[in-house]
LORORO-732813 format. One record per atom (N, C-alpha, C): atom name; x, y, z. Coordinates in Angstrom, 3 decimals. Layout:
// LORORO-732813
<r><atom>CA</atom><px>X</px><py>Y</py><pz>Z</pz></r>
...
This chain:
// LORORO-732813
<r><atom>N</atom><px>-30.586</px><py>9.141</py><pz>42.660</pz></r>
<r><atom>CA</atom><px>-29.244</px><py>8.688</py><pz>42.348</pz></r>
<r><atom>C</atom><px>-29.238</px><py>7.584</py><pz>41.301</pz></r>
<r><atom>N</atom><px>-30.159</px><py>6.708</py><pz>41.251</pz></r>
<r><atom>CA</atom><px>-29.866</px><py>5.743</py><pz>40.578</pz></r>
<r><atom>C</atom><px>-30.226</px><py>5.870</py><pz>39.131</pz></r>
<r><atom>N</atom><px>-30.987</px><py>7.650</py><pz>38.434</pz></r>
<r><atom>CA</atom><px>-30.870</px><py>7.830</py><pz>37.158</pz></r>
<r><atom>C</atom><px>-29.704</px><py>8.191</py><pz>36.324</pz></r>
<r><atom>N</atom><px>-28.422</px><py>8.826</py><pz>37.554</pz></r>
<r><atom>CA</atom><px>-27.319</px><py>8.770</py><pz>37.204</pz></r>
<r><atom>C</atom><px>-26.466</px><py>7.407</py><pz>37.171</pz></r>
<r><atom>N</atom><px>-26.847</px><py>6.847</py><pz>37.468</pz></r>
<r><atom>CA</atom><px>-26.016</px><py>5.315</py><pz>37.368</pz></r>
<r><atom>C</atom><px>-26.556</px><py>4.199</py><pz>36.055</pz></r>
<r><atom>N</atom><px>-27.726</px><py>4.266</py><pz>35.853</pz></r>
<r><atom>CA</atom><px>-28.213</px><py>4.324</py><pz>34.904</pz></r>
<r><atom>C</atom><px>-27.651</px><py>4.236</py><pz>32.968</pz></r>
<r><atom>N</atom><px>-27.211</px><py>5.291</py><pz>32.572</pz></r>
<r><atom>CA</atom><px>-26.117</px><py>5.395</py><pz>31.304</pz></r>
<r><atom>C</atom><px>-24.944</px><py>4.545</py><pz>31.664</pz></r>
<r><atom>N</atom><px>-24.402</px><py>5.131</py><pz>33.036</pz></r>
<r><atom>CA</atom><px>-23.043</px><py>3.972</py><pz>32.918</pz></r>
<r><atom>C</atom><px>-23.238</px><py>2.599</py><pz>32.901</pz></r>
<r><atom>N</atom><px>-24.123</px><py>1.875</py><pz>33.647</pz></r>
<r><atom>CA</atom><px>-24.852</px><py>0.647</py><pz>33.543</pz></r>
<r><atom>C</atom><px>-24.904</px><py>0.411</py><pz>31.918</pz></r>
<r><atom>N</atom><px>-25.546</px><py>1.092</py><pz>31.249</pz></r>
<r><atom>CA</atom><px>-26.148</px><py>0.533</py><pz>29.864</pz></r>
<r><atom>C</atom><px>-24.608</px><py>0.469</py><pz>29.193</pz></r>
<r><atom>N</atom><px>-24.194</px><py>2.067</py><pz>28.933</pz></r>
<r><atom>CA</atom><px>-22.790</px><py>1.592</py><pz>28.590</pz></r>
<r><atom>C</atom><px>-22.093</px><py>0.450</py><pz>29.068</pz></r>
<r><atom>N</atom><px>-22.012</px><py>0.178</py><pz>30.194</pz></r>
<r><atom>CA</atom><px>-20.815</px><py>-0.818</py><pz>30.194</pz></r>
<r><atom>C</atom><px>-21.637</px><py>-2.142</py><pz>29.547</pz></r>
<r><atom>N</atom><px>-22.672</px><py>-2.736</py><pz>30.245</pz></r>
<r><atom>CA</atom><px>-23.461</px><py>-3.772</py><pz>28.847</pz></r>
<r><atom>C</atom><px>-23.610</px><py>-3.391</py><pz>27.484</pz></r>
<r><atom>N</atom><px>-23.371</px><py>-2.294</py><pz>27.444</pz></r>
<r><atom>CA</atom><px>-23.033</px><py>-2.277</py><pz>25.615</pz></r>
<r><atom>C</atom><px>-21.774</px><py>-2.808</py><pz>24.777</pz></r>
<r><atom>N</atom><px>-20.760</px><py>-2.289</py><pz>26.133</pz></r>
<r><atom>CA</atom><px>-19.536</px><py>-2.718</py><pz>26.053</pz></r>
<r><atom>C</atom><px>-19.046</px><py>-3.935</py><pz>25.872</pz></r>
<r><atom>N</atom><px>-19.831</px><py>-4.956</py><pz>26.585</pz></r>
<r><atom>CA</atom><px>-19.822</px><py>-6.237</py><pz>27.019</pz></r>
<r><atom>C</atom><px>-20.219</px><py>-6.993</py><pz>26.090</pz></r>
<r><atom>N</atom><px>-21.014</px><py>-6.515</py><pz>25.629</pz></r>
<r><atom>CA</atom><px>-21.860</px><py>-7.276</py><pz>24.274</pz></r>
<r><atom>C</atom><px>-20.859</px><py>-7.145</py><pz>23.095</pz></r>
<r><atom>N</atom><px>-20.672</px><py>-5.827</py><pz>22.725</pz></r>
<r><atom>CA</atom><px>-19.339</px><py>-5.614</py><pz>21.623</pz></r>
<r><atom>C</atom><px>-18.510</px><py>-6.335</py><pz>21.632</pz></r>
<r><atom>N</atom><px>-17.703</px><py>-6.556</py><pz>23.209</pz></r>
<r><atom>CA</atom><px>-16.653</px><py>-7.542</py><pz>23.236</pz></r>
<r><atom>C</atom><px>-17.186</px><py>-8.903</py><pz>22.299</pz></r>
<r><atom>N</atom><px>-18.231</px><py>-9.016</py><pz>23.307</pz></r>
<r><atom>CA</atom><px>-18.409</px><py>-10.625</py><pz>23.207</pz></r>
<r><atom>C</atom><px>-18.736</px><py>-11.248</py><pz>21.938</pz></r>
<r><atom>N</atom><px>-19.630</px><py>-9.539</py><pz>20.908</pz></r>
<r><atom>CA</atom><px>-19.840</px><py>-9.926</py><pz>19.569</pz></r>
<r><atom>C</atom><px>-18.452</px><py>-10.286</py><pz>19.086</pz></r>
<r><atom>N</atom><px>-17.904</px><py>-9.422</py><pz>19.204</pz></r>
<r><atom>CA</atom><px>-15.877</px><py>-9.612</py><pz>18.498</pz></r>
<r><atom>C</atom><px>-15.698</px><py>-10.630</py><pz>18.853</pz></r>
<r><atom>N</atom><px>-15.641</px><py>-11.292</py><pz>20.065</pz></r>
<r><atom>CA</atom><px>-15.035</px><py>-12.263</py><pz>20.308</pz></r>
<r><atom>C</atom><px>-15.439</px><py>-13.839</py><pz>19.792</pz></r>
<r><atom>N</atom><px>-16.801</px><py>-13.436</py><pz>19.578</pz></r>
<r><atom>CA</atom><px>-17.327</px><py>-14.975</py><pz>19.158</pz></r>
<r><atom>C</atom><px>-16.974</px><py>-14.809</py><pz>17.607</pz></r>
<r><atom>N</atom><px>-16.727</px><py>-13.159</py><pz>16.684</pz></r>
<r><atom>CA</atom><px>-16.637</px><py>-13.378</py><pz>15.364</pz></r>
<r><atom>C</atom><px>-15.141</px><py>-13.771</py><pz>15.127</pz></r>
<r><atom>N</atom><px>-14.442</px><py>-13.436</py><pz>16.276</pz></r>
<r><atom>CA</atom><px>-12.829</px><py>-13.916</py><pz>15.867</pz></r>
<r><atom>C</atom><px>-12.666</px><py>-15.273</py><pz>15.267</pz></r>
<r><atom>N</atom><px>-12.570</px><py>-15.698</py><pz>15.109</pz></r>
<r><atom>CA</atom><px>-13.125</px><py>-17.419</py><pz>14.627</pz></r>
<r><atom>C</atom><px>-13.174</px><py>-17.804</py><pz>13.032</pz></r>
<r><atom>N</atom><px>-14.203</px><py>-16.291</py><pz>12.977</pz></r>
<r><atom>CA</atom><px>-14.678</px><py>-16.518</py><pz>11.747</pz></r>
<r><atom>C</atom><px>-13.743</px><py>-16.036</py><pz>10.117</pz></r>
<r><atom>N</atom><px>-12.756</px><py>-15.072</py><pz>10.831</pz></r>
<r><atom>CA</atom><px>-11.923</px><py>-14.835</py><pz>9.731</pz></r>
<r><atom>C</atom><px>-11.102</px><py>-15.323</py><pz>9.864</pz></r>
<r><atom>N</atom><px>-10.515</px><py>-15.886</py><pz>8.585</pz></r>
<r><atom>CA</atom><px>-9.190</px><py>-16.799</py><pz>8.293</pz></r>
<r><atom>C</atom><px>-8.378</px><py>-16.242</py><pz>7.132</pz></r>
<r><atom>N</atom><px>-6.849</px><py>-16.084</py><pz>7.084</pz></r>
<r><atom>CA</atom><px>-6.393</px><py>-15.591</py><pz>6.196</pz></r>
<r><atom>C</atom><px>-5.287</px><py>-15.873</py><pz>5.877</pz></r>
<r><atom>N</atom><px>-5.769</px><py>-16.778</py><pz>4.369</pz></r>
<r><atom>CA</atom><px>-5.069</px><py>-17.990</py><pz>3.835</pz></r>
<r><atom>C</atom><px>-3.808</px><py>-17.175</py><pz>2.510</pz></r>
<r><atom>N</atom><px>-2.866</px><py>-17.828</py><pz>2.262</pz></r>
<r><atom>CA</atom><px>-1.681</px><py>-17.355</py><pz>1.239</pz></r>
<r><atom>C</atom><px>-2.504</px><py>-18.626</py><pz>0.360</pz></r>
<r><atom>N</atom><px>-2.276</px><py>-17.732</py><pz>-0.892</pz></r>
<r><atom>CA</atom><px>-2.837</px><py>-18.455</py><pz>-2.242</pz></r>
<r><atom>C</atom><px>-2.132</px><py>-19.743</py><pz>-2.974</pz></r>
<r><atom>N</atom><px>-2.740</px><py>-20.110</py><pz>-3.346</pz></r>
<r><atom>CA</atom><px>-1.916</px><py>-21.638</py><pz>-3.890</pz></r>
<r><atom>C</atom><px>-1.031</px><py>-21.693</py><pz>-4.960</pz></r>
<r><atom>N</atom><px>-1.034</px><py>-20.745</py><pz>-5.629</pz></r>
<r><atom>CA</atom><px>-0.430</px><py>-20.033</py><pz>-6.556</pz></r>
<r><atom>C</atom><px>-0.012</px><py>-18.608</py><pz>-6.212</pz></r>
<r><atom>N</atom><px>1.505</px><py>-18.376</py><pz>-6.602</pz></r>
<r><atom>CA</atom><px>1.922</px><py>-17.756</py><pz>-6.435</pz></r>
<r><atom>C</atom><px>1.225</px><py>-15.765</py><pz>-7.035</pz></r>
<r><atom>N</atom><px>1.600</px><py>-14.937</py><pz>-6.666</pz></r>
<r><atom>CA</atom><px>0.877</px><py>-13.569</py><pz>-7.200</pz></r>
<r><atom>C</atom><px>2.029</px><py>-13.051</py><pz>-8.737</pz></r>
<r><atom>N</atom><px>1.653</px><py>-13.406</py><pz>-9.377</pz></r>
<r><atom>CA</atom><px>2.366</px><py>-12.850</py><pz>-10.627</pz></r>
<r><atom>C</atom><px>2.431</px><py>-11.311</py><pz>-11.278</pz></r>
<r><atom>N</atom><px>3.176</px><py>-10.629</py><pz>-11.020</pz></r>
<r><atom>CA</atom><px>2.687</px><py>-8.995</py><pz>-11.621</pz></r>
<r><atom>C</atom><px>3.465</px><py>-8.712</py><pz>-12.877</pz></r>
<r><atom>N</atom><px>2.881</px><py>-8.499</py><pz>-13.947</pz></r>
<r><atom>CA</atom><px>3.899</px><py>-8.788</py><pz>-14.815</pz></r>
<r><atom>C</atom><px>3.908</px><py>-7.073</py><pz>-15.491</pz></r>
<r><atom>N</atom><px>5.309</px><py>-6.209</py><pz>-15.460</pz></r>
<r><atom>CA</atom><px>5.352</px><py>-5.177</py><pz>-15.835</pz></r>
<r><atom>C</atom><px>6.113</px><py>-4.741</py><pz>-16.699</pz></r>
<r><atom>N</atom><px>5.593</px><py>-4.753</py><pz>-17.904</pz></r>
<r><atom>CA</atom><px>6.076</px><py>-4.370</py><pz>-19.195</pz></r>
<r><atom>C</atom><px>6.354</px><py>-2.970</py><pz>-19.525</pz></r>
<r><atom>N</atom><px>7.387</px><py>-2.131</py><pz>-18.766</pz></r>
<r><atom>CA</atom><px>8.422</px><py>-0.734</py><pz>-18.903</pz></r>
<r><atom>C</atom><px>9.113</px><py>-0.274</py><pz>-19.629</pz></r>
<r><atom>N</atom><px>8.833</px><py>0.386</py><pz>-20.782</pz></r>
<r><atom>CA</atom><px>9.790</px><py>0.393</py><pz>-21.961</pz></r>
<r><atom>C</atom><px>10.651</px><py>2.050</py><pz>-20.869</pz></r>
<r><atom>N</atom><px>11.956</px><py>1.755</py><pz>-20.764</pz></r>
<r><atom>CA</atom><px>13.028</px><py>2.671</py><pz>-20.618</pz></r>
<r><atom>C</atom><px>13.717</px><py>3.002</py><pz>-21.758</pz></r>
<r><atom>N</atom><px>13.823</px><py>2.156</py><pz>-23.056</pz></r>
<r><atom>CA</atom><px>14.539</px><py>2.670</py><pz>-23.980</pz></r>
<r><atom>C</atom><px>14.352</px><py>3.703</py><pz>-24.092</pz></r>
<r><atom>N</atom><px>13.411</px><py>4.090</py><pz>-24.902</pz></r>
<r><atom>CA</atom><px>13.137</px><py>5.783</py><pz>-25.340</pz></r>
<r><atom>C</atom><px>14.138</px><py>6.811</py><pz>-24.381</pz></r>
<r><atom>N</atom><px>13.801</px><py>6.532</py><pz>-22.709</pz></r>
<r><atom>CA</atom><px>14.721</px><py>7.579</py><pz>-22.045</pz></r>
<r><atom>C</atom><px>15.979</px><py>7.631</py><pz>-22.040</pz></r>
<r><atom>N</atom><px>16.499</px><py>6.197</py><pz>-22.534</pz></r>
<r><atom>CA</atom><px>18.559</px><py>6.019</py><pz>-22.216</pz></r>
<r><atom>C</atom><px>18.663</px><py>6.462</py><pz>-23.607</pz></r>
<r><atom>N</atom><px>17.978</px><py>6.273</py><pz>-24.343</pz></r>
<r><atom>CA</atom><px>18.446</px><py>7.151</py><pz>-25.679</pz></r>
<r><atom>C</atom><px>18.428</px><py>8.258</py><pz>-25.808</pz></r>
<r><atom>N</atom><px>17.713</px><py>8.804</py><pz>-25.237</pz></r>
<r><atom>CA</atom><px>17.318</px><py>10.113</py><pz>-25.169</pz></r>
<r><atom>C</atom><px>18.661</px><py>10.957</py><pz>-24.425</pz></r>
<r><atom>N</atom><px>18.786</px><py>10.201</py><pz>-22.899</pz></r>
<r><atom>CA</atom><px>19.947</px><py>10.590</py><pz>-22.477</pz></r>
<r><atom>C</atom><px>21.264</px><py>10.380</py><pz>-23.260</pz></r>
<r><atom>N</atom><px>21.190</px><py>9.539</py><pz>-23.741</pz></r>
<r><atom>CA</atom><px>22.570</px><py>9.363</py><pz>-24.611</pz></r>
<r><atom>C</atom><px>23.079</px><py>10.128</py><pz>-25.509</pz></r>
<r><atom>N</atom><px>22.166</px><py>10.494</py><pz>-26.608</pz></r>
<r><atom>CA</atom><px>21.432</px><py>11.644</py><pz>-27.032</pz></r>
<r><atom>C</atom><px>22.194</px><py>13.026</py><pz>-26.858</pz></r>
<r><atom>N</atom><px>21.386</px><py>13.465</py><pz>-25.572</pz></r>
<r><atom>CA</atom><px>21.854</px><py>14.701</py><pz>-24.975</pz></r>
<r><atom>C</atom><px>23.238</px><py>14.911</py><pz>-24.642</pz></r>
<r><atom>N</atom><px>23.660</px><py>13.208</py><pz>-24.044</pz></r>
<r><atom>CA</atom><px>25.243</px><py>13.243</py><pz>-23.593</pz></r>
<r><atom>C</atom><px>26.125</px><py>13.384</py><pz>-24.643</pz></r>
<r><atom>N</atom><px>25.975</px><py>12.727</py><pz>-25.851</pz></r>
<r><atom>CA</atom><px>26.390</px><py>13.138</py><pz>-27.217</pz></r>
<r><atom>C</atom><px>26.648</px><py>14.237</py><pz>-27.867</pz></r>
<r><atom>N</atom><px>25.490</px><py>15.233</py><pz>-28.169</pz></r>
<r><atom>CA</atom><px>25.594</px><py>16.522</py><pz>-28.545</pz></r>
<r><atom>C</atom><px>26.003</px><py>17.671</py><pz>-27.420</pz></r>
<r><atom>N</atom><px>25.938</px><py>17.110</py><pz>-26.065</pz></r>
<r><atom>CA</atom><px>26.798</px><py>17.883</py><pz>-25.401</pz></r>
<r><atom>C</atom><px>28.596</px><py>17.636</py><pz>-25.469</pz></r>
<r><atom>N</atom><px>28.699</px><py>16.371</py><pz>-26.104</pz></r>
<r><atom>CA</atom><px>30.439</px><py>16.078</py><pz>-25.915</pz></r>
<r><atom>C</atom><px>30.787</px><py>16.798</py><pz>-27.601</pz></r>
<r><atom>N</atom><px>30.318</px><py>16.633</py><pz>-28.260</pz></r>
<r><atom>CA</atom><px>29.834</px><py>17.013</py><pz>-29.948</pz></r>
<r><atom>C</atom><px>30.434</px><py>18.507</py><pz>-29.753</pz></r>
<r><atom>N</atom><px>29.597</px><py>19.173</py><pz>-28.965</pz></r>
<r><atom>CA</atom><px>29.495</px><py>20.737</py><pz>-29.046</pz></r>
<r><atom>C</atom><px>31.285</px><py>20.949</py><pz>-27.776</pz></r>
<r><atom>N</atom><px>31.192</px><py>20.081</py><pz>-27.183</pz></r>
<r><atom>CA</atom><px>32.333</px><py>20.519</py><pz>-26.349</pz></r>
<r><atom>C</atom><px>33.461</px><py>20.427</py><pz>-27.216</pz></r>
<r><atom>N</atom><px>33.695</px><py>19.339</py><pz>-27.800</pz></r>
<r><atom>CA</atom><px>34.832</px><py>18.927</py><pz>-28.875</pz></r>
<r><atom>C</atom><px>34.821</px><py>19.534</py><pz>-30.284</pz></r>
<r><atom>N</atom><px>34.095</px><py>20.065</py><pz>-30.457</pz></r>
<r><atom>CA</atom><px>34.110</px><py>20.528</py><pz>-31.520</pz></r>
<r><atom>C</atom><px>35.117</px><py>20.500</py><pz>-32.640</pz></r>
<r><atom>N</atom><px>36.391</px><py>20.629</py><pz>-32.173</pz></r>
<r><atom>CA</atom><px>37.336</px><py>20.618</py><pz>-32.697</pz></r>
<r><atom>C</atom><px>38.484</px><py>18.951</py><pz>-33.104</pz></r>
<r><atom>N</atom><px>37.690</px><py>18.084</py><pz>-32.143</pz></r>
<r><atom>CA</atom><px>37.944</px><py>16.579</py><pz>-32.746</pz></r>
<r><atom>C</atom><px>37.325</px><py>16.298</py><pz>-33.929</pz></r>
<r><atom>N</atom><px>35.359</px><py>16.506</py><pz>-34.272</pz></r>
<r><atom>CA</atom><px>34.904</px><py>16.554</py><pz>-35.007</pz></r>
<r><atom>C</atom><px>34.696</px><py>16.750</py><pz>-36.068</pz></r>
C-alpha cells in the first residue's frame, strides 16, 4: 500500500514547494508608472482620402447636374 501513497506524497511536496517558491518571489516584482509621461506621437496624413472623397462627391453631383453646369 504504501507504493501507492507514495506519488501523492511527492506531489503534494512538490506542490508545497511551488507555493512557497511563488510566495517568497512575490516580493520581488514591483510595478512602477514612469516618471515621464508615455508619448506616442502619430503622424496620419488623411488628406489624400477627404480629397479623394470630395472628389468622387463632386463628379458624382457634376454628372447628376449636368444641366446647371
Amino acid at each position: 500500500m504504501q507504493g501507492g501513497a507514495r506519488p501523492i506524497t511527492r506531489a503534494i511536496r512538490s506542490l508545497v514547494l511551488v507555493t512557497a517558491g511563488a510566495a517568497a518571489l512575490g516580493g520581488c516584482i514591483s510595478v512602477e508608472a514612469p516618471e515621464r509621461p508615455i508619448v506616442i506621437e502619430l503622424n496620419i496624413n488623411i488628406r489624400q482620402e477627404v480629397i479623394y472623397r470630395l472628389a468622387a462627391d463632386a463628379g458624382n453631383t457634376i454628372e447628376e447636374n449636368a444641366d446647371i453646369f
